[in-house]
C-alpha positions as CSV (number, residue, x, y, z in Angstrom):
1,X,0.0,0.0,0.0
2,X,1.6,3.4,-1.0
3,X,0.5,6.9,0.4
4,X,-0.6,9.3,-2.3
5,X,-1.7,12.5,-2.6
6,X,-3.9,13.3,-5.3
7,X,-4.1,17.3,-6.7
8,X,-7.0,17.7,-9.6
9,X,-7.8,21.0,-10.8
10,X,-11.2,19.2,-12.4
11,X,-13.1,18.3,-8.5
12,X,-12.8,14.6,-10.0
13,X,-12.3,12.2,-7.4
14,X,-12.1,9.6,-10.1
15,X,-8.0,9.1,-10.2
16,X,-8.6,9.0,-6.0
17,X,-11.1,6.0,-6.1
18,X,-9.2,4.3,-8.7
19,X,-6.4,3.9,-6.0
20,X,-8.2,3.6,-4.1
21,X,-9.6,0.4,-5.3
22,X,-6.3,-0.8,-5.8
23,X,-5.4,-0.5,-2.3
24,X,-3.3,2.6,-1.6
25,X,-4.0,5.3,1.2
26,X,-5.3,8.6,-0.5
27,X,-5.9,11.7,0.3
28,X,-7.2,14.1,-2.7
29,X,-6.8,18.2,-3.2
30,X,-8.6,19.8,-5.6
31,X,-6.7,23.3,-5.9
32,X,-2.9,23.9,-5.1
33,X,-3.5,25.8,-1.7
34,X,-5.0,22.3,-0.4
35,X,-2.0,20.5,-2.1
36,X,0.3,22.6,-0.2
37,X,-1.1,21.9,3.3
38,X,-1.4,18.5,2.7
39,X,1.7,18.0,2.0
40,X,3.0,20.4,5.0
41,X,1.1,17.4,7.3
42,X,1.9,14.4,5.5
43,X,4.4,12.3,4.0
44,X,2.8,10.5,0.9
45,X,4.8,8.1,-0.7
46,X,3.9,9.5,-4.2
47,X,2.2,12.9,-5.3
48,X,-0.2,12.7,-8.7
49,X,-0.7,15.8,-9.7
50,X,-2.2,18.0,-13.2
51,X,-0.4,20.0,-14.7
52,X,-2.6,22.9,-14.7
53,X,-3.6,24.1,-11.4
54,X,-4.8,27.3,-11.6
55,X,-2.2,30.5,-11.4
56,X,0.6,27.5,-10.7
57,X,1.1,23.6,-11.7
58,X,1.9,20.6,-10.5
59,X,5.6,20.7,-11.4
60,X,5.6,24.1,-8.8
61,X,4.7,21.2,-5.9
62,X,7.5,18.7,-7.4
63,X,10.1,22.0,-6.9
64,X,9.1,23.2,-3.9
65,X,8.8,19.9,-2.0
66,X,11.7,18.3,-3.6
67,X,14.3,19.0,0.2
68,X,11.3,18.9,2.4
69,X,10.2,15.2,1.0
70,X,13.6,13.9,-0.9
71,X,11.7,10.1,-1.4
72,X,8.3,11.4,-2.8
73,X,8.1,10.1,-6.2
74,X,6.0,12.7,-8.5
75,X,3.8,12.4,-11.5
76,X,2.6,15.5,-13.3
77,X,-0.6,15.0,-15.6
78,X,-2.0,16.7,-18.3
79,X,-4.5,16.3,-21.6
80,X,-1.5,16.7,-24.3
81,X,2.3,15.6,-24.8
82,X,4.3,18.5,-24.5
83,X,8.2,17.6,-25.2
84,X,9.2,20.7,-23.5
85,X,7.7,20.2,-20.4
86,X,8.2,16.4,-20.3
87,X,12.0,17.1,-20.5
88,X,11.4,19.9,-17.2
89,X,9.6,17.4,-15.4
90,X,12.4,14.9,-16.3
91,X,15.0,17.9,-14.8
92,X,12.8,17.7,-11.4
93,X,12.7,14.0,-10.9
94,X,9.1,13.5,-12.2
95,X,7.7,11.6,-14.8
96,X,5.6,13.6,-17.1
97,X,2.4,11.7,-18.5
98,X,-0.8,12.5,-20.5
99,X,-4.1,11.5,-18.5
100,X,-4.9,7.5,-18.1
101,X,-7.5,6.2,-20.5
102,X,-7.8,3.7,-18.0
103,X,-7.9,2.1,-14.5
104,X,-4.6,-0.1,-16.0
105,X,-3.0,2.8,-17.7
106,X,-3.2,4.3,-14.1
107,X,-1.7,1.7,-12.2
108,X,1.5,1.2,-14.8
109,X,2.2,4.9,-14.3
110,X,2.1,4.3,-10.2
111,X,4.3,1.5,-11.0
112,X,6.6,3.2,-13.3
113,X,6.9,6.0,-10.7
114,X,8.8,3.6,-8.8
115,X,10.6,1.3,-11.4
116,X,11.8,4.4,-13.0
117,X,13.2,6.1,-9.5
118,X,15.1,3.0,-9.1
119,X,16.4,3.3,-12.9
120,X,17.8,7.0,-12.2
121,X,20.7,5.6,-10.3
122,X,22.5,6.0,-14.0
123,X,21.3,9.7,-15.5
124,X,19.3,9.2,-19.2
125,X,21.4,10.1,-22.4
126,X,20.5,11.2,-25.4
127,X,21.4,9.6,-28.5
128,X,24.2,11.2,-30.3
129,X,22.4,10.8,-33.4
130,X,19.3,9.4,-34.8
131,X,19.0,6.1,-33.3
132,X,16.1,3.4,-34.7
133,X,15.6,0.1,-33.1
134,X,13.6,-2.9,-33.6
135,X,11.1,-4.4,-31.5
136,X,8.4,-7.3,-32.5
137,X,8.8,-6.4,-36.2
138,X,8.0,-3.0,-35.7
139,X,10.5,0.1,-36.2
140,X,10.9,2.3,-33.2
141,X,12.6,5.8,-32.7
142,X,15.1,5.6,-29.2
143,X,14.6,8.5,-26.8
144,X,16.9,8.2,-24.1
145,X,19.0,5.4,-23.0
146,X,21.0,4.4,-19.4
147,X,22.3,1.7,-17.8
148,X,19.4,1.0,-16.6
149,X,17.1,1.2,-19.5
150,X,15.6,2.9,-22.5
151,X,13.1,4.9,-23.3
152,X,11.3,5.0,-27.0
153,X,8.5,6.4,-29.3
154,X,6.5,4.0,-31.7
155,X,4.8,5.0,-34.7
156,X,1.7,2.8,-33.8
157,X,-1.0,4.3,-31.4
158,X,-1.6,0.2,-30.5
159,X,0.3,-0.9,-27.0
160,X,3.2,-3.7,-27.2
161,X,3.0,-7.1,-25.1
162,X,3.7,-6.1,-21.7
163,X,6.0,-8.8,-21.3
164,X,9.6,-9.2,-21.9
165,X,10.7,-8.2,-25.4
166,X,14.2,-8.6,-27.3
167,X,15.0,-4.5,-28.5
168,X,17.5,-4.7,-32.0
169,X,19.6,-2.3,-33.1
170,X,19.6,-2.7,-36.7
171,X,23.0,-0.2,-37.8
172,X,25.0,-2.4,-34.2
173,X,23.4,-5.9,-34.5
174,X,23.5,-5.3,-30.8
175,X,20.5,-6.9,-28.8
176,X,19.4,-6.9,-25.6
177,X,16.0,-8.2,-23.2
178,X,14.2,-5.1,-21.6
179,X,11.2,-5.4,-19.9
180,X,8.5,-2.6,-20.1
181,X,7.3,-0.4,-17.8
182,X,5.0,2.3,-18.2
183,X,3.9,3.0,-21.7
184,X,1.8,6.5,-22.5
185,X,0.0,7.8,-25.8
186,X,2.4,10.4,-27.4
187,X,2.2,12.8,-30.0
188,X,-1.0,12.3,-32.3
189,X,-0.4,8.6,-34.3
190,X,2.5,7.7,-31.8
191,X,3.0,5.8,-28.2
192,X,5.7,5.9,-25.9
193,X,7.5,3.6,-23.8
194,X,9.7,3.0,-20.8
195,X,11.6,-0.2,-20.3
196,X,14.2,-1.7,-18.1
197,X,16.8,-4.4,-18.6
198,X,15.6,-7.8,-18.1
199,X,17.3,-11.1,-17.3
200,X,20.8,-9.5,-18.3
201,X,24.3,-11.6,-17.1
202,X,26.7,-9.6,-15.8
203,X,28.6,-9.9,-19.6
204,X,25.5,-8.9,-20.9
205,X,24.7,-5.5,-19.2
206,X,29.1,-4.6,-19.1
207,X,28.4,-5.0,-23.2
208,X,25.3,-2.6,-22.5
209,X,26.9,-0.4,-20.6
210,X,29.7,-0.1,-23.8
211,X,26.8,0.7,-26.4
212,X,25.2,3.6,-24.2
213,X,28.5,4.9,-23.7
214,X,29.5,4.9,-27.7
215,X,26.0,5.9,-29.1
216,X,25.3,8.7,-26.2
């Protein structure tokens, strides 16, 4: 059971009784004044947040809370993919998300809040240049890799098997297991994805560790 704090701009207590559901202690806000003394009295576990809150946003709680509660994880919602601020919410620790379709989108971001804290040991690199992998037949555009991971953009609005996929790079021949994560609709006709290394020996994920190195 996790403790969350739930901020929506919309009086929804939807998002709430989802997690509800699934078992976690929550405690809902519906302006950023509320937010503010709810987080001056407790120490949640995991804030969920919109973007839009008014004269502020949710990435204004991430900022200001970051000293007072270092192990809050942070997710920061909103009705479009915005690159921009999806790289400012990366900068602050947070993962930056459109809003769940669903109770199971919802739950993999709670989860991915967690996986991807965990991931951040190693800081995410860009790719030097344009860098295309496969995955189940399909041609995918790579974001970010780490150690840890990688993160990447299909062309397909359709969600991949959520279990444990071999990722190809084509120009290498490298090849490695990953296991997703969180995955999140993207720009218009697109998807993204987060996954983690999966099943790796320790040869395995020293030759991973190489790649990321030569391509980022």
């Amino acid at each position: 059971m996790l403790r969350i704090i739930v901020v929506t701009a919309s009086g929804s207590d939807s998002l709430a009784t989802s997690l509800r559901k699934a078992g976690h202690d929550v405690s809902l806000a519906t302006n950023y004044h509320d937010a503010l003394l709810l987080l001056a009295t407790e120490s949640p576990d995991l804030l969920l947040s919109d973007l839009r809150l008014g004269a502020h946003n949710g990435l204004h709680l991430v900022i200001r809370h970051r000293n007072t509660h270092p192990k809050m994880r942070s997710i920061v919602l909103s009705d479009r993919h915005d690159p921009v601020l999806a790289a400012e919410a990366n900068a602050c620790g947070a993962i930056y998300a459109t809003n769940p379709e669903n109770d199971r989108q919802l739950i993999d971001l709670v989860k991915a809040a967690f996986v991807e804290n965990a991931a951040r040991r190693w800081p995410r690199k860009r790719p030097l240049d344009p860098l295309v992998a496969q995955i189940a037949n399909r041609s995918v555009r790579v974001l970010d890799v780490s150690y840890g991971g990688v993160r990447f953009e299909t062309n397909e609005a359709d969600e991949l098997s959520s279990a444990p996929m071999e990722i190809i790079f084509a120009n290498s021949g490298f090849a490695f297991s990953a296991q997703p994560v969180w995955s999140q609709p993207g720009p218009v006709g697109s998807r993204l994805y987060g996954a983690a290394l999966a099943g790796l020996t320790q040869v395995a994920q020293q030759e991973w560790r190489q790649f990321v190195d030569a391509v980022a």
